[in-house]
C-alpha positions in Angstrom: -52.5 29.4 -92.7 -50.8 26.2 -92.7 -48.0 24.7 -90.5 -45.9 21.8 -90.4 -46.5 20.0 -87.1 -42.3 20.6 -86.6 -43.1 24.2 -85.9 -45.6 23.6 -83.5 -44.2 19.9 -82.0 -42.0 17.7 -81.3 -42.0 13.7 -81.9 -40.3 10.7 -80.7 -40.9 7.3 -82.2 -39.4 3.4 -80.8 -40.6 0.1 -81.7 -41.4 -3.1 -80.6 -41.6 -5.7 -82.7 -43.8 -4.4 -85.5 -45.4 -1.9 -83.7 -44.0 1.7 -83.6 -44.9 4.3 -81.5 -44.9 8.0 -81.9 -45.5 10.1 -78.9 -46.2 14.0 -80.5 -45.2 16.8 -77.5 -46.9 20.3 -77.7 -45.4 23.3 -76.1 -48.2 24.6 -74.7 -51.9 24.1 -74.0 -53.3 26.0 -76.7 -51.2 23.6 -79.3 -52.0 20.9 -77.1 -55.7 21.6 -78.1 -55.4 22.0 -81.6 -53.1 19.2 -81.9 -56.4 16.9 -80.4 -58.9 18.8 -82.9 -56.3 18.4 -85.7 -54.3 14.8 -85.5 -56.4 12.2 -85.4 -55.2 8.4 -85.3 -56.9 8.2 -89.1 -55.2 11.1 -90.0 -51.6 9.6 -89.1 -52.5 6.3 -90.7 -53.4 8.5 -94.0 -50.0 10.0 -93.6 -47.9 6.8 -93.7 -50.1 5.5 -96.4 -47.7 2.3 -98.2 -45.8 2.2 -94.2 -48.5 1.3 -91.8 -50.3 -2.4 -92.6 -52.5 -1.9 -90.2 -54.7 -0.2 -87.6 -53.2 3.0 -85.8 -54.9 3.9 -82.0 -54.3 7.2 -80.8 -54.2 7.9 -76.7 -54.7 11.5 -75.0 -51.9 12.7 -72.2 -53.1 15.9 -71.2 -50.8 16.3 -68.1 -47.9 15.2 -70.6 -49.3 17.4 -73.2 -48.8 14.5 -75.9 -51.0 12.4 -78.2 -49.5 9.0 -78.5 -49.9 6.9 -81.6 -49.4 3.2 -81.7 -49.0 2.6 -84.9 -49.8 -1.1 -85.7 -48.1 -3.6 -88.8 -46.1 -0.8 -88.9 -42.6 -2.1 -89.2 -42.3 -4.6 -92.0 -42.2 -7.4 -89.5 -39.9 -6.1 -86.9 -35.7 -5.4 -86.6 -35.1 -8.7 -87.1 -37.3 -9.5 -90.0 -37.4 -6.0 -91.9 -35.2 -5.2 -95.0 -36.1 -2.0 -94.4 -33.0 1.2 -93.7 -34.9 2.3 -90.9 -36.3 -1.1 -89.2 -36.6 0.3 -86.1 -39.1 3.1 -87.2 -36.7 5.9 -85.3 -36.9 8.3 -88.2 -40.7 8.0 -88.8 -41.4 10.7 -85.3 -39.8 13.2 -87.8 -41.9 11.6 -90.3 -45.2 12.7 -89.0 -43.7 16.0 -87.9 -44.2 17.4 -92.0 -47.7 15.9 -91.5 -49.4 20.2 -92.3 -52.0 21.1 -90.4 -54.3 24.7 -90.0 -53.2 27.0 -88.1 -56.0 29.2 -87.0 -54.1 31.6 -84.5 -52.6 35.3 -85.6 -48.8 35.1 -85.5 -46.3 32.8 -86.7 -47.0 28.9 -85.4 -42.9 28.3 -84.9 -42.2 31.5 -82.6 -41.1 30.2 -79.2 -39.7 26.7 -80.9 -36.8 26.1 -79.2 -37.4 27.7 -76.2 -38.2 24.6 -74.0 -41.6 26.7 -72.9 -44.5 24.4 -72.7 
C-alpha cells in the first residue's frame, strides 16, 4: 500500500540564505525505520525536481527520531534575492510531506496521527 509521508510524519522547513532545511519527525520507531529505508537525500532532491539547484545531504537523528535534509541552491538565491511567493521555503516541509512512499505494515499508516505518541 502506499502512504503519503503526512500520514506517517510530520515536517518543518526554515532557511538560510539559499539553503532550506527540512527536518521530517516520525511518531514512532518503527516509522522512524522505514522513513531511513524509504527517504533518501536523492529521493527528496527527485521530489523538488525544477526547486532544488543543487546538492541535497541528508543527516540521521535517531534519539530525535528525524531525518534532516539540507537542501542546497534551494531557494532562488535567498529572501532577499528571490521573486519567489514563498522565498523563505516555509511551505516546502509540507511539500515533501505528499512525497508517497510503501507502506509495508497491516493497518492504516495514519491511525494514531494526531495523537502526539511517538
Amino acid at each position: 500500500m502506499l502512504c503519503r509521508l503526512a500520514d506517517i510524519a510530520t515536517a518543518r522547513s526554515g532557511d538560510k540564505g539559499d539553503i532550506l532545511d527540512i527536518s521530517l519527525m516520525a511518531r514512532d520507531q518503527r516509522t522512524y525505520d522505514l522513513l531511513i529505508q524509504e527517504v533518501s537525500a536523492d529521493r527528496v532532491r527527485a521530489h523538488f525536481a525544477g526547486i532544488v539547484g543543487g546538492q541535497v545531504d541528508r543527516y540521521e537523528l535517531p534519539r530525535l527520531l528525524a531525518l534532516k535534509f539540507v537542501l542546497h541552491g534551494a531557494l532562488d538565491g535567498g529572501a532577499a534575492h528571490a521573486l519567489r511567493a514563498d522565498n523563505l521555503g516555509k511551505t516546502l516541509g509540507a511539500a515533501l510531506l505528499r512525497l508517497p512512499i510503501a507502506w509495508p505494515y497491516d493497518g492504516d499508516p495514519s491511525a494514531g496521527k494526531g495523537r502526539g505518541s511517538r
